[in-house]
N, C-alpha and C positions, 0 to 999 in steps of 0.2 A: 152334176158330177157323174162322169161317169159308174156304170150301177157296178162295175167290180170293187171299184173303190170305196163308193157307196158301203156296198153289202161289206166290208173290211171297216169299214168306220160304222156301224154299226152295230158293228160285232166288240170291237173294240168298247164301244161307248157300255154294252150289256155288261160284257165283261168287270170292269171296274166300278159297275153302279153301286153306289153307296158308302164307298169303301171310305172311312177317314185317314188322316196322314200316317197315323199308328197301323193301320192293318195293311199297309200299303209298303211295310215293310216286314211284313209276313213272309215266311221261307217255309219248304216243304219239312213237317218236321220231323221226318226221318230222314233226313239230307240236309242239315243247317249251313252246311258249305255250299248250296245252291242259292243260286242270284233270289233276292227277294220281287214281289209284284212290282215295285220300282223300277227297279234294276232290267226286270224284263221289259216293259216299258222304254225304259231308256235305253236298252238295246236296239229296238222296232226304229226308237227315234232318231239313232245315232245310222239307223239301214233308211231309212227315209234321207236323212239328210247324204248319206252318201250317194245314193240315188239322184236328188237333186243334183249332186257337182256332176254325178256323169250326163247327164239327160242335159245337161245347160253347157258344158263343154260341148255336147255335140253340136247342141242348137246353135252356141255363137260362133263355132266353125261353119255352119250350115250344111256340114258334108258328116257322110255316115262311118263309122270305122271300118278300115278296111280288115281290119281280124278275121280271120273263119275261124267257130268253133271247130276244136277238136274234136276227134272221137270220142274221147272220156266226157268231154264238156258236151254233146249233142245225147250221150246214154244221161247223162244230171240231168240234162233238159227237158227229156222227154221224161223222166222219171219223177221230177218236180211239178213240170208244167201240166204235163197228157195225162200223167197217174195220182196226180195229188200227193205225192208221200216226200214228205220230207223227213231225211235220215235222222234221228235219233242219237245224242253222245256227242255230236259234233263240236270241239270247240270255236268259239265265235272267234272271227281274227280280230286282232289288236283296233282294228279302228275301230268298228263297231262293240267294243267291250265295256260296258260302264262302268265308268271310274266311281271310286267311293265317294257319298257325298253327307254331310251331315243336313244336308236341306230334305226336309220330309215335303212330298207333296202327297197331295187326296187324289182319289180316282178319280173325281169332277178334273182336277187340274191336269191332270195325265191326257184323260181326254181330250180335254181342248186342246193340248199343243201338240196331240196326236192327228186331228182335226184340221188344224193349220198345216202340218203336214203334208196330209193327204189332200187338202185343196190346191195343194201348190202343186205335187206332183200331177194330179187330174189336169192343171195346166199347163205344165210342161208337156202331161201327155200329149196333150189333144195340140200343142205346138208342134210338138215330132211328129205327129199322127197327118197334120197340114203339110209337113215341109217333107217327111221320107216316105207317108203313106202305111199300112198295117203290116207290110210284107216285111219288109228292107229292116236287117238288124242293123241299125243304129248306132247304138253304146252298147258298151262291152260291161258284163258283171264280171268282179272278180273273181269268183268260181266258176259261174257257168259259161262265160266266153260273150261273145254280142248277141244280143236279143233284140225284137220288133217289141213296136208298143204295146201290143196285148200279152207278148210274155212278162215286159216286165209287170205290168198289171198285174196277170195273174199272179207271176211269182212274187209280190206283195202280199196278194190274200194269201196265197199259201204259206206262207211265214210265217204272217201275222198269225193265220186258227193255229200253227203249229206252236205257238208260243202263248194264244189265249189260252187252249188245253192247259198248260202248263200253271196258266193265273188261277184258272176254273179248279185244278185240281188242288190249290194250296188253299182256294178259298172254302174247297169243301171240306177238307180234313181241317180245316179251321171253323168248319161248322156255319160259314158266313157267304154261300151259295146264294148266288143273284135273284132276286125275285124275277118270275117269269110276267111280262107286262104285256096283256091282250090289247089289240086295237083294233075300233069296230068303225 
């Protein structure tokens, strides 16, 4: 796997460690109208999967969009991608927004199908990566305009720590912070 996506799934996998189906629907709690660890989760999953349609619409055309990002969409670009910051407040648009579900899953379960995810997309990359090359924006995102494979990449992991922060911090003030696991 490519080691961006890598380094995002396993950041993801820390994140969730241990959690069972009940803490998995933890909210920050001085903010109970904020999406639970689920729900963030299934945000990520509902940006991966949209991800896939655009990266597979490109590949089974075989040709790259003809879009130019805009002005505003090249300052997000550089602002997400060059700078690491991802804006704060934003609401998430309608496709990617998790609908209510009463099915609980655990952090083990999040993971994996976070997992499957990201191995799909690593091959989709590395399809686009073959047929358009690193440069050539490709597919177009809906905020920030067409990207190359390494932005989308990047702007994966940057979503994704901007949204583990999020996990990290409701697991803290729920007193239920990830153990830290050395490997030798």
């Amino acid at each position: 796997m490519n080691t961006t996506l890598h380094r995002l799934q396993r950041e993801i996998a820390f994140s969730l460690d241990g959690l069972d189906a009940a803490q998995t629907q933890l909210q920050p709690p001085a903010r109970p109208h904020k999406w639970t660890i689920q729900q963030i989760m299934e945000h990520l999953l509902l940006s991966y999967s949209g991800t896939e349609m655009a990266l597979n619409a490109r590949l089974t055309k075989r040709t790259p969009t003809r879009a130019k990002p805009s002005v505003p969409q090249h300052m997000a670009q550089y602002t997400l991608i060059h700078l690491g910051y991802f804006p704060h407040g934003r609401k998430a648009p309608p496709l990617v927004t998790p609908a209510v579900t009463d099915r609980q899953l655990c952090g083990e379960e999040l993971t994996n199908a976070a997992a499957e995810h990201l191995a799909h997309l690593d091959q989709l990359c590395a399809e686009a990566e073959e047929i358009f090359g690193t440069t050539c924006r490709f597919a177009s995102h809906m905020a920030l305009g067409p990207l190359n494979v390494n932005q989308w990449r990047k702007f994966q992991l940057i979503h994704g720590e901007h949204h583990l922060k999020q996990i990290l911090a409701i697991r803290k003030a729920h007193n239920l912070s990830p153990i830290e696991r050395t490997t030798h």
